[in-house]
mmCIF file of the N, C-alpha and C atoms, coordinates in Angstrom:
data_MODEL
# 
_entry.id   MODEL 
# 
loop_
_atom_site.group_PDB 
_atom_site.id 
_atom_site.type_symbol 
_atom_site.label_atom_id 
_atom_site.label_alt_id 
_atom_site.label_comp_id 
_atom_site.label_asym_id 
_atom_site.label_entity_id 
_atom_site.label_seq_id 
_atom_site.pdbx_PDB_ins_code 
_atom_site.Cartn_x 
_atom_site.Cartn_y 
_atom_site.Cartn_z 
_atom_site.occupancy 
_atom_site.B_iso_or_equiv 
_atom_site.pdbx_formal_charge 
_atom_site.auth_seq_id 
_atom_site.auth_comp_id 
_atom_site.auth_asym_id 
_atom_site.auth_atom_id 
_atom_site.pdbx_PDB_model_num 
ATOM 1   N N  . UNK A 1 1  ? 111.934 67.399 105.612 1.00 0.00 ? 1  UNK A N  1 
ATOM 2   C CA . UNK A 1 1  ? 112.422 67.174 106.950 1.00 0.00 ? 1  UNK A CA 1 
ATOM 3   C C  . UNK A 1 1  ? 113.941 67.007 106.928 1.00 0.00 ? 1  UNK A C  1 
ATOM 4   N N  . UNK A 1 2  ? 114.704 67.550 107.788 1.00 0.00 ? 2  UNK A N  1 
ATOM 5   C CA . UNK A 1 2  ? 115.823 67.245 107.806 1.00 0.00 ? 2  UNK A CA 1 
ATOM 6   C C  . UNK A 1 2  ? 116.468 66.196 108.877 1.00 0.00 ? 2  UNK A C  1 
ATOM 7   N N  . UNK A 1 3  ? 117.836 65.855 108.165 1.00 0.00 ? 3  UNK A N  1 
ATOM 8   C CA . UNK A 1 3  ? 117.784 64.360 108.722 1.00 0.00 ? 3  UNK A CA 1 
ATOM 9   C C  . UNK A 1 3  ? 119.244 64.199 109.666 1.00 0.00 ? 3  UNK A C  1 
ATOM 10  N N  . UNK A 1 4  ? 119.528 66.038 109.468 1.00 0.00 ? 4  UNK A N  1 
ATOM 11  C CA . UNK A 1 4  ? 121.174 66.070 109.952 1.00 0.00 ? 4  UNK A CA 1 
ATOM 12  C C  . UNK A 1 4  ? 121.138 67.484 110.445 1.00 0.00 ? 4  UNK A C  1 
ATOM 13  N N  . UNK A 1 5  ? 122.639 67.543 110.865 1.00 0.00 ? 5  UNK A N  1 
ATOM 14  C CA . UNK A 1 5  ? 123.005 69.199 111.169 1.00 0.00 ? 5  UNK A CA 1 
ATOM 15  C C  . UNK A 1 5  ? 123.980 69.793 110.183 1.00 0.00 ? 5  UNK A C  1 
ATOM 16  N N  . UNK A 1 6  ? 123.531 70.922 110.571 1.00 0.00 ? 6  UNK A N  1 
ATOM 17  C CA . UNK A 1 6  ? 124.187 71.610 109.905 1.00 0.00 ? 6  UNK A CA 1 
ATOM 18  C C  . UNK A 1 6  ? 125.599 71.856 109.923 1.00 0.00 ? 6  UNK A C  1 
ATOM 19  N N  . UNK A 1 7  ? 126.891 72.323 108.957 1.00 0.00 ? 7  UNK A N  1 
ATOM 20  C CA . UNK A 1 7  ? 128.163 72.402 109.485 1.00 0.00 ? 7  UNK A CA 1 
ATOM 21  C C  . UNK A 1 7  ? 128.047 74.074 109.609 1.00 0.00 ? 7  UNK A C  1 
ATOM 22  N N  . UNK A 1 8  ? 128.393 74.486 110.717 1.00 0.00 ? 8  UNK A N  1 
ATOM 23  C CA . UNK A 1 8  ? 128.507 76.288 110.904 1.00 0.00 ? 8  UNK A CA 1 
ATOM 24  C C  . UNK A 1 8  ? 129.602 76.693 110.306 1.00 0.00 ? 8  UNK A C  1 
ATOM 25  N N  . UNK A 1 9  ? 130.182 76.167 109.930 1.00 0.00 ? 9  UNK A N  1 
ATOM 26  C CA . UNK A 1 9  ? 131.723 76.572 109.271 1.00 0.00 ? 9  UNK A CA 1 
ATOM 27  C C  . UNK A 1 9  ? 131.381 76.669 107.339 1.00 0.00 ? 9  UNK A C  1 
ATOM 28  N N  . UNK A 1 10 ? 130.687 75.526 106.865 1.00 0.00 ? 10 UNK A N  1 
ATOM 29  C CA . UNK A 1 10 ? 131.256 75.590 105.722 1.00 0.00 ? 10 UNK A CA 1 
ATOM 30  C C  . UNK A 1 10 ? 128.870 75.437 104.968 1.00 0.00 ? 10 UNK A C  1 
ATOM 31  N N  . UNK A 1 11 ? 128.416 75.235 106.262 1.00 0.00 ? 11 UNK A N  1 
ATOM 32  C CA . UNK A 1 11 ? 127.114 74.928 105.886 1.00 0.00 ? 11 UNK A CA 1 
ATOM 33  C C  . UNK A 1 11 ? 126.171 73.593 104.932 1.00 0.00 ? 11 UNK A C  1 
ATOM 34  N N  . UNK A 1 12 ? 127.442 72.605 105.513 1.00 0.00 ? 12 UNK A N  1 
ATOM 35  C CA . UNK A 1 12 ? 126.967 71.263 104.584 1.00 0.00 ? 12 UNK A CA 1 
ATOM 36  C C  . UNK A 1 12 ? 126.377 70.281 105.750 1.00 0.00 ? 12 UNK A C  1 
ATOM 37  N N  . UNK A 1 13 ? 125.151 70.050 105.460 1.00 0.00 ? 13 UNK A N  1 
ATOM 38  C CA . UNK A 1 13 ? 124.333 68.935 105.958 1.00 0.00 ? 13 UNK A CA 1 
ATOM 39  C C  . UNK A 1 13 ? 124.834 67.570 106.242 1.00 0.00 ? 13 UNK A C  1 
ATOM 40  N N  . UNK A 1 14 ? 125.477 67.182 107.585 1.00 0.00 ? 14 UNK A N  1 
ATOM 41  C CA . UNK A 1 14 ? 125.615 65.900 108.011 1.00 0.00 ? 14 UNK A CA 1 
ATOM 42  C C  . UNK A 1 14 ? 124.957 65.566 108.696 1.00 0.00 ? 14 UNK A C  1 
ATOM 43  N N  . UNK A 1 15 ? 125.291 63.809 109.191 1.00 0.00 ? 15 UNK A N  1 
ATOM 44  C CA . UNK A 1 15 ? 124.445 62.649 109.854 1.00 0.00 ? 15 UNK A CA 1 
ATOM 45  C C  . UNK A 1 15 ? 125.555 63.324 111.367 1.00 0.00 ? 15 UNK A C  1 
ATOM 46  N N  . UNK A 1 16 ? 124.469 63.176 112.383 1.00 0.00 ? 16 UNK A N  1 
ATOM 47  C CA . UNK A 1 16 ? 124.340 63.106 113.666 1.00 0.00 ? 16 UNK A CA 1 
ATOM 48  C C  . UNK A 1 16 ? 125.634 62.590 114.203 1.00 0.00 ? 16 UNK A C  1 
ATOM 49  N N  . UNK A 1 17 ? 126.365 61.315 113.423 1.00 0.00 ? 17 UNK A N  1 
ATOM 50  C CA . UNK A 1 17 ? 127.251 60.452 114.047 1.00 0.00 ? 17 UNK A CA 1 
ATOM 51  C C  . UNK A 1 17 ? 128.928 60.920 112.974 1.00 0.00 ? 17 UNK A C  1 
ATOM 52  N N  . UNK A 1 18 ? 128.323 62.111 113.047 1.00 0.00 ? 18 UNK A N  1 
ATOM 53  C CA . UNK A 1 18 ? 129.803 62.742 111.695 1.00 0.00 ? 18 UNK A CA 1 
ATOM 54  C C  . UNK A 1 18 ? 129.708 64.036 111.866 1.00 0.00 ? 18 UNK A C  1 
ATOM 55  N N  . UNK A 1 19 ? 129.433 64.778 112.767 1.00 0.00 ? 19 UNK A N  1 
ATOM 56  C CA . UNK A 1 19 ? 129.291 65.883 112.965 1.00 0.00 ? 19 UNK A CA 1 
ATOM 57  C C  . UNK A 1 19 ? 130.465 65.776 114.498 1.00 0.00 ? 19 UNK A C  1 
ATOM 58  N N  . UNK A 1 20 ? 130.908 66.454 114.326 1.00 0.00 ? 20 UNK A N  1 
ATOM 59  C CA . UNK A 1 20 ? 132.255 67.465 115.564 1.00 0.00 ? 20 UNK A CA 1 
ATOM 60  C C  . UNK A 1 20 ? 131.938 68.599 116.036 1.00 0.00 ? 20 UNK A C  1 
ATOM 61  N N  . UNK A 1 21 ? 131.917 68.698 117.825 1.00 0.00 ? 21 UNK A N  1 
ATOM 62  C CA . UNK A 1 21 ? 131.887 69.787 117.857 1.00 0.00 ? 21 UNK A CA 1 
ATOM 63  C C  . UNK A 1 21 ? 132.886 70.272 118.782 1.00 0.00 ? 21 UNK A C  1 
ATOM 64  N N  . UNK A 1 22 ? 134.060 71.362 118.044 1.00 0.00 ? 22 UNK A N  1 
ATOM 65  C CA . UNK A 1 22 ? 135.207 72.189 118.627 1.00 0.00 ? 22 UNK A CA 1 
ATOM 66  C C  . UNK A 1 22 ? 134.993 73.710 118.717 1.00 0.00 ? 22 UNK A C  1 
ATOM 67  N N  . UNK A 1 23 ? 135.695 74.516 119.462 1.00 0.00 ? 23 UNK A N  1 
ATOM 68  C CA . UNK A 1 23 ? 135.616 76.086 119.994 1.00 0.00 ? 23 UNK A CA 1 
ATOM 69  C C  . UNK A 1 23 ? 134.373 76.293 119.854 1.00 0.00 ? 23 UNK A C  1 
ATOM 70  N N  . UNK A 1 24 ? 132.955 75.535 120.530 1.00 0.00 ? 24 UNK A N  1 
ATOM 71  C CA . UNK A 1 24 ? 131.721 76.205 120.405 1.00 0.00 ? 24 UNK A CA 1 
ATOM 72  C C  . UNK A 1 24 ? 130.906 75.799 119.320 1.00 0.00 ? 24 UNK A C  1 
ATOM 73  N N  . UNK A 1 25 ? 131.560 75.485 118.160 1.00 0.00 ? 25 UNK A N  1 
ATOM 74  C CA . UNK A 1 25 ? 131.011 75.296 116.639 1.00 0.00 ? 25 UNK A CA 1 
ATOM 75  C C  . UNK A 1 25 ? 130.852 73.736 116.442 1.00 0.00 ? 25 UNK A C  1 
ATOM 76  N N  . UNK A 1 26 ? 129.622 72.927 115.836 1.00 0.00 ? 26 UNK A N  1 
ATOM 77  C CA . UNK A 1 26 ? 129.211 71.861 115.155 1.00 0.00 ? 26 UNK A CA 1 
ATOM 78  C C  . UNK A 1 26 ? 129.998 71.809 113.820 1.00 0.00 ? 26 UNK A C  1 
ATOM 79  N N  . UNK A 1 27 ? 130.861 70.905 113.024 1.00 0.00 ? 27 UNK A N  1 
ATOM 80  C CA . UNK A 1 27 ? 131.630 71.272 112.630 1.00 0.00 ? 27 UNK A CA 1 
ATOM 81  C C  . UNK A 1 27 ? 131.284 69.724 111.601 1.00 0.00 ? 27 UNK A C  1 
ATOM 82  N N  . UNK A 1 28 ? 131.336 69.598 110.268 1.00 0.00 ? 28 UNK A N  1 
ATOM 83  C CA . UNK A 1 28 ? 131.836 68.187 109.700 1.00 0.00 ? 28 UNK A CA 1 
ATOM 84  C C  . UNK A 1 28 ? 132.949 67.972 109.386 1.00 0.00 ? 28 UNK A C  1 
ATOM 85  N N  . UNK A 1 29 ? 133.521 66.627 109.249 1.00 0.00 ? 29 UNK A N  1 
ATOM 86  C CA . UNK A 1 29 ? 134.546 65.721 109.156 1.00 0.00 ? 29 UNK A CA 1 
ATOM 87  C C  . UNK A 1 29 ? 136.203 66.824 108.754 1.00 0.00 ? 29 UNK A C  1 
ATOM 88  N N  . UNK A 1 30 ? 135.435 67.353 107.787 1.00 0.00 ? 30 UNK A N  1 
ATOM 89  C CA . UNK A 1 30 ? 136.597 68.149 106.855 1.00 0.00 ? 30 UNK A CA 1 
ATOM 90  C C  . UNK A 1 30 ? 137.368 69.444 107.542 1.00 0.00 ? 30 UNK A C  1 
ATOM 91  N N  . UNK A 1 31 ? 135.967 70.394 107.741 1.00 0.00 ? 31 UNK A N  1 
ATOM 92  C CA . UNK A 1 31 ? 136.637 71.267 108.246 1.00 0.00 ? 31 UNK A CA 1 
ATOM 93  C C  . UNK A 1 31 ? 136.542 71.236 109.744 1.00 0.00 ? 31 UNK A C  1 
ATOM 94  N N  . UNK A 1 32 ? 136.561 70.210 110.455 1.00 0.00 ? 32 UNK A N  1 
ATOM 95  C CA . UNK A 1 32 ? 137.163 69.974 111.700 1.00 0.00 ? 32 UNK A CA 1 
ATOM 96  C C  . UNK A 1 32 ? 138.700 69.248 111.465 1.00 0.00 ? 32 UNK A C  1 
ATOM 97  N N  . UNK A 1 33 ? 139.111 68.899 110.439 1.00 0.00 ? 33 UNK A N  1 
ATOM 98  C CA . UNK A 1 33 ? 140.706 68.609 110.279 1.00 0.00 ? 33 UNK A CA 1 
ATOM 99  C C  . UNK A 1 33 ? 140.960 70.158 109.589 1.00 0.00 ? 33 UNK A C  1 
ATOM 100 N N  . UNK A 1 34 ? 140.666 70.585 108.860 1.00 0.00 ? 34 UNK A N  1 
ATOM 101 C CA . UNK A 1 34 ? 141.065 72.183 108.688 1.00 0.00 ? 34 UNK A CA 1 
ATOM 102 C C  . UNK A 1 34 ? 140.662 72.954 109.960 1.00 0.00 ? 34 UNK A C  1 
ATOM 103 N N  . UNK A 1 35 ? 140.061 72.881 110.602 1.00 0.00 ? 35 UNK A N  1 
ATOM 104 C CA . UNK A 1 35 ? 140.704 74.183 112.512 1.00 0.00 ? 35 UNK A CA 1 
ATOM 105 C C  . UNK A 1 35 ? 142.048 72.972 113.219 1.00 0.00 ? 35 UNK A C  1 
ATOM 106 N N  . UNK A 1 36 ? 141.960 71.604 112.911 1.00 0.00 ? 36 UNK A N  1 
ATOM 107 C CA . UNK A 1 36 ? 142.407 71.236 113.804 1.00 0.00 ? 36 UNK A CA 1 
ATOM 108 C C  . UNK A 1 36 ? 144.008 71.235 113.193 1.00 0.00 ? 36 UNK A C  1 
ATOM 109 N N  . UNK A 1 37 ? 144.562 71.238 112.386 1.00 0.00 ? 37 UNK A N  1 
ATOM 110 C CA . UNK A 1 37 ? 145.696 71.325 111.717 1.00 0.00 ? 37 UNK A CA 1 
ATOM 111 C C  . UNK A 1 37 ? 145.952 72.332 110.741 1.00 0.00 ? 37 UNK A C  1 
ATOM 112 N N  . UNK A 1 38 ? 146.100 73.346 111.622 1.00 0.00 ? 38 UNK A N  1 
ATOM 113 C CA . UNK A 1 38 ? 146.571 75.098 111.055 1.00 0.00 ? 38 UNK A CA 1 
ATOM 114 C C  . UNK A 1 38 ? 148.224 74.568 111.613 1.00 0.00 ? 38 UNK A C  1 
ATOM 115 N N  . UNK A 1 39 ? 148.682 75.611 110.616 1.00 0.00 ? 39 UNK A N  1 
ATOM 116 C CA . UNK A 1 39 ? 150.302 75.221 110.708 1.00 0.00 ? 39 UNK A CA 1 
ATOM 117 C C  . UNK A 1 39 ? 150.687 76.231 111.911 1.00 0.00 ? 39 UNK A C  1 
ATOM 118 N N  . UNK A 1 40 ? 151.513 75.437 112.657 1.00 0.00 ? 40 UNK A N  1 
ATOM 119 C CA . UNK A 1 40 ? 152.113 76.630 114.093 1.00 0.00 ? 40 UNK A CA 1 
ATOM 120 C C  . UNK A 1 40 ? 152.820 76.508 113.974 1.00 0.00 ? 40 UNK A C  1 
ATOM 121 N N  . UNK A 1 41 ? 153.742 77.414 114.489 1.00 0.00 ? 41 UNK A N  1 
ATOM 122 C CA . UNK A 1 41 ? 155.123 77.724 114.778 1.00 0.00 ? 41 UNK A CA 1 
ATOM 123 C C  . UNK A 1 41 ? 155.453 77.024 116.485 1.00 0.00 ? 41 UNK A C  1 
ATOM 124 N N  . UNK A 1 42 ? 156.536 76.162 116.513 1.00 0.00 ? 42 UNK A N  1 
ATOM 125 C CA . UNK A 1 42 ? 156.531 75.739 117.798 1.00 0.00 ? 42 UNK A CA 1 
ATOM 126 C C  . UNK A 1 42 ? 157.405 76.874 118.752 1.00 0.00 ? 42 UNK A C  1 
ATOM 127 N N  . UNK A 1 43 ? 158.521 77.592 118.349 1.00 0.00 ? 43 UNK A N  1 
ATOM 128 C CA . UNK A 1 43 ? 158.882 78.411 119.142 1.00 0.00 ? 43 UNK A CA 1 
ATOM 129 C C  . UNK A 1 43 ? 159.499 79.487 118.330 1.00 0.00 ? 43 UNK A C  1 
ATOM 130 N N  . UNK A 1 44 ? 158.713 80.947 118.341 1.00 0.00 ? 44 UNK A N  1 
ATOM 131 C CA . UNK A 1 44 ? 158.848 81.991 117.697 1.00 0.00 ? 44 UNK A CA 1 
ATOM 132 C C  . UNK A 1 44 ? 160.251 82.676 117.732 1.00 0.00 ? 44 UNK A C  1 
ATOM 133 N N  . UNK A 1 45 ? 160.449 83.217 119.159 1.00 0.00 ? 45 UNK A N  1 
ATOM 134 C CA . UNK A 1 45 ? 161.736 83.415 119.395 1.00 0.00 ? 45 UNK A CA 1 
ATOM 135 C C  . UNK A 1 45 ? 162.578 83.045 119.070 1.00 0.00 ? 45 UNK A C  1 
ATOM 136 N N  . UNK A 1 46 ? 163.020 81.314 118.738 1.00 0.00 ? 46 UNK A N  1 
ATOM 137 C CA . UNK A 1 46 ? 164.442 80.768 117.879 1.00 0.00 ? 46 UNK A CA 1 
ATOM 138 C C  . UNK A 1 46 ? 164.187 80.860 116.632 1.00 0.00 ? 46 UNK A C  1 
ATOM 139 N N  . UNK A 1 47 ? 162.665 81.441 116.298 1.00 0.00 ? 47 UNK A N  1 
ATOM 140 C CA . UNK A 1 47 ? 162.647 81.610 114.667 1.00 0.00 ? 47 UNK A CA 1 
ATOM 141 C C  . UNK A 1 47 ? 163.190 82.701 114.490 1.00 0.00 ? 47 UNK A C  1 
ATOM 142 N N  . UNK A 1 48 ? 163.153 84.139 115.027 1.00 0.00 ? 48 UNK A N  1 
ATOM 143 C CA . UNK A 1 48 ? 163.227 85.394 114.949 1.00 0.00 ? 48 UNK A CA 1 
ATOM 144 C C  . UNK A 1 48 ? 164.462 85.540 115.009 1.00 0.00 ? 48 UNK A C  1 
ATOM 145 N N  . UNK A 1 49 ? 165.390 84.325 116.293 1.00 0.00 ? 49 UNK A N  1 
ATOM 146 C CA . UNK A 1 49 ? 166.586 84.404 117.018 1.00 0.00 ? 49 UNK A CA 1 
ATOM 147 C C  . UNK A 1 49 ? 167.727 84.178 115.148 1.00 0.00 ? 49 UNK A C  1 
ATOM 148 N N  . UNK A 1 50 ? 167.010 83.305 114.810 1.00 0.00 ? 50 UNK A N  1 
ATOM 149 C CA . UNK A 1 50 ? 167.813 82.719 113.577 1.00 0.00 ? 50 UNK A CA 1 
ATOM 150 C C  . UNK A 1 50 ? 167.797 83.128 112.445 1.00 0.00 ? 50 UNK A C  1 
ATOM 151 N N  . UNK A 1 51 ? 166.690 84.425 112.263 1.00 0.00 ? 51 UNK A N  1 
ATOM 152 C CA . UNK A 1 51 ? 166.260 85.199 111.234 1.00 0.00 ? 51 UNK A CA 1 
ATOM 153 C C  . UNK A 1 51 ? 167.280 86.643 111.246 1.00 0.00 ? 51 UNK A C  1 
ATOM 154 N N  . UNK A 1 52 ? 167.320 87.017 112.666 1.00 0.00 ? 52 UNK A N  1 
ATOM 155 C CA . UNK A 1 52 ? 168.256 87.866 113.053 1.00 0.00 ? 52 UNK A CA 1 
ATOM 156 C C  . UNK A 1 52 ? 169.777 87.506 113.161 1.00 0.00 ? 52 UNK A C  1 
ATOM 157 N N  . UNK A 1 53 ? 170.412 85.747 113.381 1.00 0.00 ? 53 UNK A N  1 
ATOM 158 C CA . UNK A 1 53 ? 171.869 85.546 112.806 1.00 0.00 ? 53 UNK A CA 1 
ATOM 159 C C  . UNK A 1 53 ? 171.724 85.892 111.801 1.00 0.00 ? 53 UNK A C  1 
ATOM 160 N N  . UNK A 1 54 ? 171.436 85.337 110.791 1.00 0.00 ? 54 UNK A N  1 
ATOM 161 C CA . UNK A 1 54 ? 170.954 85.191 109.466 1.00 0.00 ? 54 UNK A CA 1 
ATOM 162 C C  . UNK A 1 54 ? 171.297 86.364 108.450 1.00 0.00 ? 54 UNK A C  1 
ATOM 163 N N  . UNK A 1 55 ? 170.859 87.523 108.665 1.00 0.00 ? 55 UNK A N  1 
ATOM 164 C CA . UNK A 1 55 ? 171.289 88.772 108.687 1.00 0.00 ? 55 UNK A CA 1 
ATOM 165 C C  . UNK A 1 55 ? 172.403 89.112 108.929 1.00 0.00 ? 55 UNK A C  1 
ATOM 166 N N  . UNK A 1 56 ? 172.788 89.149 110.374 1.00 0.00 ? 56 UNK A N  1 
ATOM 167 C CA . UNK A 1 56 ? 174.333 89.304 110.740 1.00 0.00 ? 56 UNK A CA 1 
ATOM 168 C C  . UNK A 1 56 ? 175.227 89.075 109.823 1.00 0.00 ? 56 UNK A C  1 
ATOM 169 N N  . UNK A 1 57 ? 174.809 87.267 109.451 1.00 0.00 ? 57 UNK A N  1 
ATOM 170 C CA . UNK A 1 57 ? 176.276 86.383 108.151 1.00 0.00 ? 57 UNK A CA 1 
ATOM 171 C C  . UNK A 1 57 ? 175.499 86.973 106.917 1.00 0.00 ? 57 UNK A C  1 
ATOM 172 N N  . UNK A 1 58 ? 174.924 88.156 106.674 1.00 0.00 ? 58 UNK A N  1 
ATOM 173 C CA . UNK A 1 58 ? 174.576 88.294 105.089 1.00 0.00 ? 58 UNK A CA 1 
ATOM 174 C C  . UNK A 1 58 ? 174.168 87.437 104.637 1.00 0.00 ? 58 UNK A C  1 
ATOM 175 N N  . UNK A 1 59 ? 173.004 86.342 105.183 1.00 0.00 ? 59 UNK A N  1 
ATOM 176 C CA . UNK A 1 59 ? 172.288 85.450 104.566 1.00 0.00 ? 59 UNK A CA 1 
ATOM 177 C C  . UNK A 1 59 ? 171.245 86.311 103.597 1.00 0.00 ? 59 UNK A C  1 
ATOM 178 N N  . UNK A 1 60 ? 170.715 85.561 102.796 1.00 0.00 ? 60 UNK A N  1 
ATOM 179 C CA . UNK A 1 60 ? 169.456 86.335 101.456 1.00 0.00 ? 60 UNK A CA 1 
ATOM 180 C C  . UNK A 1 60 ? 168.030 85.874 102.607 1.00 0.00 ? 60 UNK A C  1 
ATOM 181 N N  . UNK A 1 61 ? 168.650 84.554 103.131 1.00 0.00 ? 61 UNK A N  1 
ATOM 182 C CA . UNK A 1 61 ? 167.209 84.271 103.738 1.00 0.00 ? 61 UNK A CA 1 
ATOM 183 C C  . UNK A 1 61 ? 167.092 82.864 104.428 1.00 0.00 ? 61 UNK A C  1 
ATOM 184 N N  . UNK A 1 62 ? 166.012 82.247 105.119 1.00 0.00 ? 62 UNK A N  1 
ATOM 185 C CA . UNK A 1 62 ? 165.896 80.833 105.229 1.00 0.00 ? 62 UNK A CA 1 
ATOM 186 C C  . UNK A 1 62 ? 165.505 80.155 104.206 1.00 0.00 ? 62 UNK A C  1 
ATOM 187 N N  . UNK A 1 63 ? 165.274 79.032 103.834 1.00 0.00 ? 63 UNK A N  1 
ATOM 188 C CA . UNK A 1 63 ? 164.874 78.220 102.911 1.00 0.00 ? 63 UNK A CA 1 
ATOM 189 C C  . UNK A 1 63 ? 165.362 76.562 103.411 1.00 0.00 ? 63 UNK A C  1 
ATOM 190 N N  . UNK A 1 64 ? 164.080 75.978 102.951 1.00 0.00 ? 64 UNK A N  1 
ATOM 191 C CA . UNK A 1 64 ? 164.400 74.062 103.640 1.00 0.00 ? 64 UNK A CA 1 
ATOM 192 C C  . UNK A 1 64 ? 163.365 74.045 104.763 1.00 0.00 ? 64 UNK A C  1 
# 
């Protein structure tokens, strides 16, 4: 008999009161902090904007 759910993401058996559910999916502890903290970019354009000075002054690159 089973005593939990399932995780749809990674397929490990948790308790009822440790199970998450985000975008549709039942999810445990773990890989509901892995969907929930993917690295973003907060604004693309001043990345691109500064990738393209960057160039201009013969930079090699960003770094830091």
């Amino acid at each position: 008999m089973l005593d939990g759910i399932k995780c749809q993401n990674c397929g490990k058996e948790v308790s009822e009161d440790e199970v998450f559910a985000t975008e549709g999916k039942t999810l445990c502890e773990d890989c509901y902090i892995d969907v929930g903290h993917r690295i973003r970019i907060c604004d693309p354009g001043e990345r691109d904007q500064r990738r393209s000075s960057g160039k201009a002054m013969d930079w090699k690159g960003l770094k830091g």
